[in-house]
C-alpha positions as CSV (number, residue, x, y, z in Angstrom):
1,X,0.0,0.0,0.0
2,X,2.8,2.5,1.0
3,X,4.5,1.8,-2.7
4,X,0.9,2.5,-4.6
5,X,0.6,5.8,-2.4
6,X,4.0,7.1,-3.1
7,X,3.6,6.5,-6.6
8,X,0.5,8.2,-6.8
9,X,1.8,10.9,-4.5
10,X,2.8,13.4,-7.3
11,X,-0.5,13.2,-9.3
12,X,-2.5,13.6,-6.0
13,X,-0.6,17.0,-5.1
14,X,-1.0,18.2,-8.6
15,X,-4.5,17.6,-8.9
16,X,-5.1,20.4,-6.2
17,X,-4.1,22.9,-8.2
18,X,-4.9,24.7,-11.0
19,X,-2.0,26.8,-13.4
20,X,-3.2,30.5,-13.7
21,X,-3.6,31.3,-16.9
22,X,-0.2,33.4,-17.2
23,X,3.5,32.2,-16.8
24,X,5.9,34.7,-16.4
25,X,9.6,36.3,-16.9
26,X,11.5,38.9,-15.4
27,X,15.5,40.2,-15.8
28,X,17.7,40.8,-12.9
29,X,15.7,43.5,-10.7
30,X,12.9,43.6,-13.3
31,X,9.5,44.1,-10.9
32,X,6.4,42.0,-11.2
33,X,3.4,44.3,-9.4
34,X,-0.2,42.3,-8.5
35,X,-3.2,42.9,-7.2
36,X,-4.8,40.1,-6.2
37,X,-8.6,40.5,-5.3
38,X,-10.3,38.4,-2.7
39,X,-13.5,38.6,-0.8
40,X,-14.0,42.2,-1.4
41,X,-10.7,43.3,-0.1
42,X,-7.5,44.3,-2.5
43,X,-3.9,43.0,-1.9
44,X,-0.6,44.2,-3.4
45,X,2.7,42.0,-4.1
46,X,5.2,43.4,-5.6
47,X,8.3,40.5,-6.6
48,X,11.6,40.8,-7.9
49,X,14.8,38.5,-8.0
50,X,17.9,39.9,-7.5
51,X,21.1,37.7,-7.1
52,X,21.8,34.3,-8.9
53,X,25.0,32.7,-7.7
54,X,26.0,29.1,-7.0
55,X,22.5,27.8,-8.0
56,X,21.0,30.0,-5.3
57,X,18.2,32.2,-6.2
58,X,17.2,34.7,-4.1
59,X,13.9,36.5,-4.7
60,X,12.7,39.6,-2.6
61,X,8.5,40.1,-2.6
62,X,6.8,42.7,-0.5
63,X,2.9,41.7,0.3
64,X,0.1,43.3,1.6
65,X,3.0,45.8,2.8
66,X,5.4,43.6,4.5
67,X,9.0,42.7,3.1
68,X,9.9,39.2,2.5
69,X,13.3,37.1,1.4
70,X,13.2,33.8,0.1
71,X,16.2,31.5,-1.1
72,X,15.2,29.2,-3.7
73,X,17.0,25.9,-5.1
74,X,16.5,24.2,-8.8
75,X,15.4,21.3,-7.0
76,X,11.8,20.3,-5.9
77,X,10.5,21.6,-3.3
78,X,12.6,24.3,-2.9
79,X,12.3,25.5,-6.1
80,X,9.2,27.4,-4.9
81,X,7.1,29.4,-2.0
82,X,3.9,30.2,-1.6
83,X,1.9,33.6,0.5
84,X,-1.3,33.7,2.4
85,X,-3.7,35.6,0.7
86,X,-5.9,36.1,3.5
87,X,-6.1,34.8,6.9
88,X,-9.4,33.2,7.8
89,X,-10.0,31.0,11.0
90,X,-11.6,28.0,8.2
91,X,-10.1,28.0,5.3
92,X,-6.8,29.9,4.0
93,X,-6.2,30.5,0.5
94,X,-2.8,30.4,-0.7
95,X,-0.8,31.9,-4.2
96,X,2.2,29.4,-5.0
97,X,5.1,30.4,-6.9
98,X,7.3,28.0,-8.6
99,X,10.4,29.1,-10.7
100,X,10.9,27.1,-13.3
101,X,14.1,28.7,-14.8
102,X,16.9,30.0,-13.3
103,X,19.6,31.6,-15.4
104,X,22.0,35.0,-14.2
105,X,20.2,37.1,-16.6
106,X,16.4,35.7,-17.1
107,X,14.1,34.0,-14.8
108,X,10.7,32.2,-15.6
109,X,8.2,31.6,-13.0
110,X,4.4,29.8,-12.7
111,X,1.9,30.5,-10.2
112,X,-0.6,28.2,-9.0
113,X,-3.6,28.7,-6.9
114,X,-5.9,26.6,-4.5
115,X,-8.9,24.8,-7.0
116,X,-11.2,25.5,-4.4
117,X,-10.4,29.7,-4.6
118,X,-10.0,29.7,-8.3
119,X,-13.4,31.3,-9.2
120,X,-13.3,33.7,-6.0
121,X,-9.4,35.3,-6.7
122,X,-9.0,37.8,-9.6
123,X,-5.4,39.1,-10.0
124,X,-4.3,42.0,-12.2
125,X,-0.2,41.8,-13.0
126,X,1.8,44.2,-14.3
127,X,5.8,44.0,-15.2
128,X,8.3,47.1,-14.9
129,X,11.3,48.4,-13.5
């Protein structure tokens, strides 16, 4: 039984969530700004990457008006992170953020979302410097 559920394991995680329907890029220091929309209330995150050295990427992101670091790997799971929307007693929905290319000049990233909040989260993005 443990073999079937480990070799399952993957597809199960995937199937709880759902790709948003853009992918995105930025250069070294190039800004991504959202607004992400939920329950009647507005959220800002702004995210930008900064240094790539020794297979280390380090991304700084500022939500909801608080300043975060993160260190990310090319390796699963630490090629990714993910932010609390909101913060409700029940339920939480949460925006994950994978990268899936590193390189010193360009940087692609996917973002994923809770099934269960994908009707009820509207984000607006916008890239710049």
């Amino acid at each position: 039984m443990n073999k079937f559920f480990f070799l399952f394991l993957p597809f199960i995680l995937n199937a709880a969530f759902v790709t948003l329907p853009f992918n995105f890029s930025l250069k070294k220091d190039e800004f991504a700004y959202m607004k992400i929309f939920y329950d009647k209330k507005e959220y800002n995150l702004s995210l930008r990457w900064t240094l790539y050295k020794n297979k280390v990427l380090i991304i700084l992101y500022k939500y909801d008006g608080f300043p975060y670091q993160i260190t990310l790997f090319k390796n699963y799971p630490l090629n990714f992170f993910k932010i609390k929307i909101a913060d409700y007693p029940e339920f939480r929905p949460y925006l994950y953020i994978k990268v899936t290319q590193f390189s010193d000049k360009i940087t692609s990233f996917r973002m994923f979302l809770n099934t269960e909040f994908e009707n009820k989260i509207k984000i607006d993005f916008n890239k710049g410097k």
